[in-house]
C-alpha positions as CSV (number, residue, x, y, z in Angstrom):
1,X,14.2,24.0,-27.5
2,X,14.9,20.6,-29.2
3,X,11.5,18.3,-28.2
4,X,12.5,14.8,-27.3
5,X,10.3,12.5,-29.5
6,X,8.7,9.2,-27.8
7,X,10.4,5.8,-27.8
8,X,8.9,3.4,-30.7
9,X,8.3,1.3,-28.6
10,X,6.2,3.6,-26.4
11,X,4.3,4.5,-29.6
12,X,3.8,0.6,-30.3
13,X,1.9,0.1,-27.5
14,X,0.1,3.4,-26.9
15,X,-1.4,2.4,-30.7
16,X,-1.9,-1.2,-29.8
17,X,-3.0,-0.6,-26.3
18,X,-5.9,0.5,-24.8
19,X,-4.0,2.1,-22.0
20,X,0.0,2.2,-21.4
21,X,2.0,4.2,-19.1
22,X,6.0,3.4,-19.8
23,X,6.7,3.8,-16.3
24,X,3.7,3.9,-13.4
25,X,6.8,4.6,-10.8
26,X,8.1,7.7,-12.5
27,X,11.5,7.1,-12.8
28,X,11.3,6.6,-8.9
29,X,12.5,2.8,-9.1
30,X,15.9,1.6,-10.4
31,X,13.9,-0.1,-13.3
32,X,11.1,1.5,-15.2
33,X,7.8,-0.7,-14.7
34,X,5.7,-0.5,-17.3
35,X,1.8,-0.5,-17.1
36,X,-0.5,-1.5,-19.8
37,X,-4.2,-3.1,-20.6
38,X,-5.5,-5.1,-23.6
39,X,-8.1,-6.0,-21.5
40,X,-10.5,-2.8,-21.7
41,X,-10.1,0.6,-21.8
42,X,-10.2,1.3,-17.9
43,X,-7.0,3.2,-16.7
44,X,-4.9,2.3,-13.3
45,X,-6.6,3.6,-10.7
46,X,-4.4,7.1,-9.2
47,X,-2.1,6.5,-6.7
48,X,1.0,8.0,-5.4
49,X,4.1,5.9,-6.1
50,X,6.6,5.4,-2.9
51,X,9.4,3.2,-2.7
52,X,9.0,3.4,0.7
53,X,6.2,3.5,3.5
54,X,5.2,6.6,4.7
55,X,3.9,7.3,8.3
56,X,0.7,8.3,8.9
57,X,0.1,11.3,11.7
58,X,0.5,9.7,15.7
59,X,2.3,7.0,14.1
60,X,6.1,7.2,15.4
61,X,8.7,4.6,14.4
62,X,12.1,4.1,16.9
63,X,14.6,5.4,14.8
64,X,17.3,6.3,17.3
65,X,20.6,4.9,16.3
66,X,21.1,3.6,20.2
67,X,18.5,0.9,19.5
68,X,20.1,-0.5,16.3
69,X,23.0,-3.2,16.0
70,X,25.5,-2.0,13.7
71,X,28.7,-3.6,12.2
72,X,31.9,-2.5,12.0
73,X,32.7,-4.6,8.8
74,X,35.2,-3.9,5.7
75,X,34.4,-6.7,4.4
76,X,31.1,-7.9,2.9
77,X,29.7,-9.0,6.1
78,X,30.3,-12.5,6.8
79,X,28.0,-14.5,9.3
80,X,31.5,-14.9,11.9
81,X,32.4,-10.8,12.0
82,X,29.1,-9.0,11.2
83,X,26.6,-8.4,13.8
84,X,23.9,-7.8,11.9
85,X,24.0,-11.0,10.7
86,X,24.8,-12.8,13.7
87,X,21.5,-11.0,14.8
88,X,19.5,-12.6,12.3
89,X,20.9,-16.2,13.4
90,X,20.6,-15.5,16.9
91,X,16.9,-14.9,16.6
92,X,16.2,-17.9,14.3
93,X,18.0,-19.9,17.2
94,X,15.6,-18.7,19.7
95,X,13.0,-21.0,18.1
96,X,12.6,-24.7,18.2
97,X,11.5,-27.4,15.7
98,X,8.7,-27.1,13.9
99,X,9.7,-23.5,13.8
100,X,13.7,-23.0,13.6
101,X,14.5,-21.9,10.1
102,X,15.7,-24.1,7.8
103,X,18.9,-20.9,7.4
104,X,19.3,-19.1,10.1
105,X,22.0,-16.7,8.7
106,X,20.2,-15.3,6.2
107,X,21.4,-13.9,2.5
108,X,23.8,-16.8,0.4
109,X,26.8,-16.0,-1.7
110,X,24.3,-14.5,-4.2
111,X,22.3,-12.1,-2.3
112,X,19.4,-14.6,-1.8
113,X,17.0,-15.9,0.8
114,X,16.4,-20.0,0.0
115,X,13.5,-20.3,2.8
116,X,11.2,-17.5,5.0
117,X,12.7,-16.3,8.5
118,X,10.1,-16.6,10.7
119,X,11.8,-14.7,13.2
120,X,13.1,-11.7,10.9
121,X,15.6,-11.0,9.0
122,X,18.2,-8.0,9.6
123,X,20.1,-6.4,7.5
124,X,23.1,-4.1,7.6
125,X,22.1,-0.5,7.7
126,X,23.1,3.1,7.2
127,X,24.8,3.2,10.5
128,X,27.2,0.0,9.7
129,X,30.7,1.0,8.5
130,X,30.4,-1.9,5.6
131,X,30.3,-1.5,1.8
132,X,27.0,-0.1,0.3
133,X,27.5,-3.2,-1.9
134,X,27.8,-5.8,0.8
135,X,26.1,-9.0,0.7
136,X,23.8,-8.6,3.6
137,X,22.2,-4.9,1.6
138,X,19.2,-6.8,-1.0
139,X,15.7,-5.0,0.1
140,X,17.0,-1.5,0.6
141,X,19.2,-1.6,-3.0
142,X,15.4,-2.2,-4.5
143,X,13.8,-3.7,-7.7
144,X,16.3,-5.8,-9.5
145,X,14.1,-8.0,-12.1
146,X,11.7,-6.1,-14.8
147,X,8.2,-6.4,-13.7
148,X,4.9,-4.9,-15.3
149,X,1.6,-4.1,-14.3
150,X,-1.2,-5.5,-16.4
151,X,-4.9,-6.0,-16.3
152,X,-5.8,-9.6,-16.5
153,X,-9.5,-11.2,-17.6
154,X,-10.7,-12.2,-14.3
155,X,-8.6,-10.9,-11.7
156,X,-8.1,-7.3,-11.8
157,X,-4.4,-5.7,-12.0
158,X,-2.0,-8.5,-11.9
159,X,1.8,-8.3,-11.9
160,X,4.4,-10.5,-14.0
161,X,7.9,-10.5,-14.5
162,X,9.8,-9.7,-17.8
163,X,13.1,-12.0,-16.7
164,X,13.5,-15.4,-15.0
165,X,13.7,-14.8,-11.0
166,X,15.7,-17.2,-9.8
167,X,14.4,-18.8,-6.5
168,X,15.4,-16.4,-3.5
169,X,15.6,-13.6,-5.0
170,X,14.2,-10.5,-4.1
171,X,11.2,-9.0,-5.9
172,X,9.8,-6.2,-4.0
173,X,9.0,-4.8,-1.2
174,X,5.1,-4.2,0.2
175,X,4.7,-0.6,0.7
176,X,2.0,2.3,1.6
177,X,0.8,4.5,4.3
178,X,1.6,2.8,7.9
179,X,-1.6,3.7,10.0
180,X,-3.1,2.4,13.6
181,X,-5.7,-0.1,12.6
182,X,-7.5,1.4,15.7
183,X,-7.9,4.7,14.4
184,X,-8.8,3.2,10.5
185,X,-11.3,1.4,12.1
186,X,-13.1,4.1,14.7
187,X,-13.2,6.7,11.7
188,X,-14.7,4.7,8.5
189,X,-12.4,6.2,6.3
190,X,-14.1,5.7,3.1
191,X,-11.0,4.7,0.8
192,X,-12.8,3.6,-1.9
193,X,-10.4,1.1,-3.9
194,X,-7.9,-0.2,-0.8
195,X,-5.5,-2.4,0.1
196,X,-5.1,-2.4,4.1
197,X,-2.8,-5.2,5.6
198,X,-1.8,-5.9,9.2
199,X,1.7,-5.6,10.3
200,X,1.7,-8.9,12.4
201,X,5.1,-10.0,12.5
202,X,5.0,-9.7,16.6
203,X,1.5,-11.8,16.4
204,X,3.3,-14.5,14.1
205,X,6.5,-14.5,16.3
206,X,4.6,-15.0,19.5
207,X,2.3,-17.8,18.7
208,X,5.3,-19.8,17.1
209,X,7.1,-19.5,19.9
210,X,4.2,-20.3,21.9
211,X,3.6,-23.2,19.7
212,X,7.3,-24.0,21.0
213,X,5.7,-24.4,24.5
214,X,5.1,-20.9,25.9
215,X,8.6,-19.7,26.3
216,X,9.0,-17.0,28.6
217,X,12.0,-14.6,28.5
218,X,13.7,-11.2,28.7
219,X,14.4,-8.7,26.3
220,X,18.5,-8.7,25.6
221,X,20.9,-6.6,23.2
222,X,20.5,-8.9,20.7
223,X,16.5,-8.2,20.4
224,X,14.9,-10.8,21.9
225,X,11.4,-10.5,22.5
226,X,9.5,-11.2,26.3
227,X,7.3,-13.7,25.8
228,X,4.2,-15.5,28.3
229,X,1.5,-17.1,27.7
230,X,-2.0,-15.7,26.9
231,X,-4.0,-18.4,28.2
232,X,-4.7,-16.2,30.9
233,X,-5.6,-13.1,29.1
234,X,-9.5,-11.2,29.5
235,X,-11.0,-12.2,25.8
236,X,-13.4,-9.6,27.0
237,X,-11.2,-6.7,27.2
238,X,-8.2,-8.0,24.4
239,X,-8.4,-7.0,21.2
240,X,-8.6,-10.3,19.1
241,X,-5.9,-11.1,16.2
242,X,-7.5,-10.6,12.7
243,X,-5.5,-13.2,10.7
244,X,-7.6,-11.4,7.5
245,X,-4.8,-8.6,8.0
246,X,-7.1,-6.2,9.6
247,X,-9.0,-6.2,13.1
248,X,-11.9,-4.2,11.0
249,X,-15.6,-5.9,11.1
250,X,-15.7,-6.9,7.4
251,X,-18.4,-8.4,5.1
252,X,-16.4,-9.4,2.4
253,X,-17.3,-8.3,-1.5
254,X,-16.4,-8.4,-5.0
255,X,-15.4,-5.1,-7.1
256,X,-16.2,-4.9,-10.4
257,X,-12.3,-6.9,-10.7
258,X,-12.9,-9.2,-8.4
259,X,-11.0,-8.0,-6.1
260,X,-11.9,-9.4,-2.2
261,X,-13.0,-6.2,-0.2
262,X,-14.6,-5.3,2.5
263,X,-18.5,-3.4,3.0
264,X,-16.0,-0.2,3.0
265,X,-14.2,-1.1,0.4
266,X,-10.9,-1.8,1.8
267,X,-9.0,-4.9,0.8
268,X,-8.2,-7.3,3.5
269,X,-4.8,-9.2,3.6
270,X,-2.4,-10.6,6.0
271,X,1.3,-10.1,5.5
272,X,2.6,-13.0,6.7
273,X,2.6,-16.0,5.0
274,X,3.7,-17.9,8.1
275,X,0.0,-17.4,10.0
276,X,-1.7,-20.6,10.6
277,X,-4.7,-21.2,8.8
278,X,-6.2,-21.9,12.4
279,X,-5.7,-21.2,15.8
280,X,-4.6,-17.9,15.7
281,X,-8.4,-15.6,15.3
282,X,-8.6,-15.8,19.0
283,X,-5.0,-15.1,19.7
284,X,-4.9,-12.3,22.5
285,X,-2.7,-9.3,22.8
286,X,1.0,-10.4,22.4
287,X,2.7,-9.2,25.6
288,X,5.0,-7.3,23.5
289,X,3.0,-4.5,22.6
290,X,2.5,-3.4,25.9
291,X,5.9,-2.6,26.3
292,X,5.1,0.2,23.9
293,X,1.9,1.2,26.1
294,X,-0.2,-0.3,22.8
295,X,-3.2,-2.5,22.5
296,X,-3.4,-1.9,18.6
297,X,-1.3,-3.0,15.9
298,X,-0.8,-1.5,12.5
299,X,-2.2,-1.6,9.0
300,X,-0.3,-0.4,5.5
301,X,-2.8,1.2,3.7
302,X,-1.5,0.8,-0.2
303,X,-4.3,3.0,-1.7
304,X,-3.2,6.8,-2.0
305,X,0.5,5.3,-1.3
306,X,2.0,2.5,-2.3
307,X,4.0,0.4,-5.1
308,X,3.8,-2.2,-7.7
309,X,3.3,-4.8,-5.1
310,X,-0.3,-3.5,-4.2
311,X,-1.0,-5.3,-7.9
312,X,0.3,-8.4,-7.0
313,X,-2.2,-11.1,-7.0
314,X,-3.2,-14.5,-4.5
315,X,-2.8,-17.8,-5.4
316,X,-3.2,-20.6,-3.0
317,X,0.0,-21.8,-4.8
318,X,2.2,-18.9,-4.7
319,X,5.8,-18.4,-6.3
320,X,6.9,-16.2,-3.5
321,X,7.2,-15.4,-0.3
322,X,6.6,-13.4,2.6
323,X,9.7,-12.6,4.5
324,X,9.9,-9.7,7.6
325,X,12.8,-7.6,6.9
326,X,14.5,-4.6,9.4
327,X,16.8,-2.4,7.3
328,X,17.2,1.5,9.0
329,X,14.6,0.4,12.6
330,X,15.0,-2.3,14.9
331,X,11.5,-1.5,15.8
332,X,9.6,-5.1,15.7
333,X,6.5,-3.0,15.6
334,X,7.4,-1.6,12.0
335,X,9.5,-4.2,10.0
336,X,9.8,-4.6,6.0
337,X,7.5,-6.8,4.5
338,X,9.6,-8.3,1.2
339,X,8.7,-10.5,-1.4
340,X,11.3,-13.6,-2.1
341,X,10.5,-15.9,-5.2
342,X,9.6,-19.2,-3.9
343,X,11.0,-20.9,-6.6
344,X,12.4,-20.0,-10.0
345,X,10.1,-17.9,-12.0
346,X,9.8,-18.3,-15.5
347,X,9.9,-14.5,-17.3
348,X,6.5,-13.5,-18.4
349,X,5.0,-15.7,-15.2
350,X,2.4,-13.8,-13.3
351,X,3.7,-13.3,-9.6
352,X,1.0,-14.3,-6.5
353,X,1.4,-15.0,-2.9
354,X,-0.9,-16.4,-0.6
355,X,-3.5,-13.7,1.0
356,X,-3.8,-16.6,3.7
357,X,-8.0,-15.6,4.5
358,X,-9.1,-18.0,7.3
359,X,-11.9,-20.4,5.6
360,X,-15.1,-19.6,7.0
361,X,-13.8,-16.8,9.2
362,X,-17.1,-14.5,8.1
363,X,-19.8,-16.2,9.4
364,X,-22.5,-16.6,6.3
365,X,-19.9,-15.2,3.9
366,X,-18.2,-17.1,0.8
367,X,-15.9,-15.8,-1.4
368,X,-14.7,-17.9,-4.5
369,X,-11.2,-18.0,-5.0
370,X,-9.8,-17.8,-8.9
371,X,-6.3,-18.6,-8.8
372,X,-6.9,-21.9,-10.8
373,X,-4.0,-23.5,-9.2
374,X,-4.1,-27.4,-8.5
375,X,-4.1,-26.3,-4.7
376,X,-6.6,-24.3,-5.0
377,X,-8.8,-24.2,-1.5
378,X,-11.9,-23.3,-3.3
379,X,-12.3,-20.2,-1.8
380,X,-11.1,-17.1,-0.1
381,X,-13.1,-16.8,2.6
């Protein structure tokens, strides 16, 4: 049996290099992501690679095809003939000013998304009849541009991309274990190093349409969410919405990488760009959830599962952006959470988004923030 001798390159950098792995999502991506640290001699932390979130037990996802638009397209799914598009329009009309979307169709001619959805983004899906190929397919075709995970001086693990990202484009998906933050936060899970972040893309929806003036509504074919105002709710009895991505008790901490975690040790971040910095802490139960007898919302938990985005970095001046994506469920409970470059990204750039911590959310706590940006709000927390 012929043994199959190591790239030179590999050899390179497992001389020059303190630690290198040629591909930390073994062979699982369409690209291989390399992982490597010149920093120390401190390995990756162990994780199990996913491309895509898994659920955790007494979590169930709507899957049934009867809930789901589909198109019947042989084309590549033009906003006038494909429904799933026209979906993604319709629900960007349902909002007004301030918080229409600037494109309300979605994709462009080359597979790109030129500013955030607020209110989602749908994609065609494996019950449509069009092309694998078609233009309304970018988050479920996966990792495009070369990215690698590498440790940085001051922040921890840090991603940055190989290639120029052109503004739009996709960059990857946020993945891990989908949990009930209810259940993470009764048991104490000790996680050690975590990433936990709220699914909030029915809080966000909500309180910009109740920005809009407190529509009210009723659910349709289309999607369309029921809506009243929470003026009137029990703050007593509601669960209150954690805009730190979590409705866990947390006295933020450094790690030995800085990181921003919790007394537990979990990391705290919110998945949607779009939250306010204010306003929204005391935000009630969206009337939504109860039509799925639910109080709680849900956490991905990127610790024991998860993908090269649990590396990415904050920067109170991001180059992407936070974008709500529904690919094979309609459920608004569970949507994609994808990554869009805000701008175009110069190869070898260091990719962040914003973690969007509420300033002085944790009373007595302060957390300096490191992104070095000319935005920079000075701190995290």
């Amino acid at each position: 049996m012929t043994s199959v001798s190591p790239s030179p390159l590999k050899t390179l950098c497992q001389n020059v290099f303190s630690f290198f792995v040629e591909d930390i999502s073994n062979g699982k991506e369409t690209l291989q992501i390399p992982c490597l640290n010149w920093v120390d001699t401190r390995s990756v932390p162990p994780f199990n690679y996913v491309k895509d979130c898994c659920l955790d037990s007494g979590v169930s996802m709507e899957t049934d095809n009867g809930f789901m638009i589909r198109c019947g397209c042989s084309d590549q799914c033009s906003l006038s003939h494909c429904s799933c598009r026209q979906l993604t329009e319709d629900e960007g009309q349902g909002l007004t000013r301030p918080n229409k979307s600037n494109i309300t169709d979605g994709y462009d001619n080359s597979n790109r998304l030129m500013s955030k959805l607020v209110s989602g983004l749908y994609e065609c899906n494996k019950y449509c009849q069009c092309s694998s190929s078609c233009g309304n397919r970018v988050i479920q075709n996966g990792i495009k541009h070369k990215l690698m995970v590498f440790k940085t001086k001051d922040i921890g693990w840090g991603v940055l991309t190989l290639e120029d990202i052109p503004q739009g484009s996709f960059v990857c998906s946020y993945v891990g274990l989908i949990m009930n933050d209810e259940i993470a936060n009764r048991t104490g899970l000790d996680f050690g190093d975590n990433y936990l972040a709220e699914l909030d893309y029915i809080e966000v929806l909500e309180y910009a349409k109740e920005c809009d003036g407190g529509i009210s509504g009723t659910s349709s074919s289309e999607g369309s969410l029921v809506l009243s105002s929470s003026s009137n709710s029990d703050s007593d009895t509601s669960n209150q919405i954690s805009t730190t991505g979590s409705n866990m008790s947390c006295s933020p901490l450094l790690n030995e990488d800085n990181d921003l975690i919790d007394e537990d040790g979990h990391y705290l971040v919110s998945l949607s760009s779009n939250t306010p910095q204010s306003g929204l802490s005391s935000y009630s139960i969206p009337l939504t959830r109860s039509f799925f007898n639910e109080s709680h919302s849900y956490v991905i938990d990127a610790s024991s599962y998860g993908n090269v985005a649990r590396f990415i970095n904050h920067s109170c001046s991001p180059n992407l952006f936070v974008q709500n994506v529904f690919v094979d469920s309609h459920d608004i409970r569970f949507p994609s959470v994808a990554f869009f470059a805000q701008s175009l990204i110069p190869a070898y750039s260091q990719l962040f988004w914003d973690y969007n911590y509420i300033i002085g959310s944790v009373e007595g706590k302060a957390v300096k923030c490191m992104c070095g940006s000319s935005n920079c709000r000075g701190r995290l927390i």
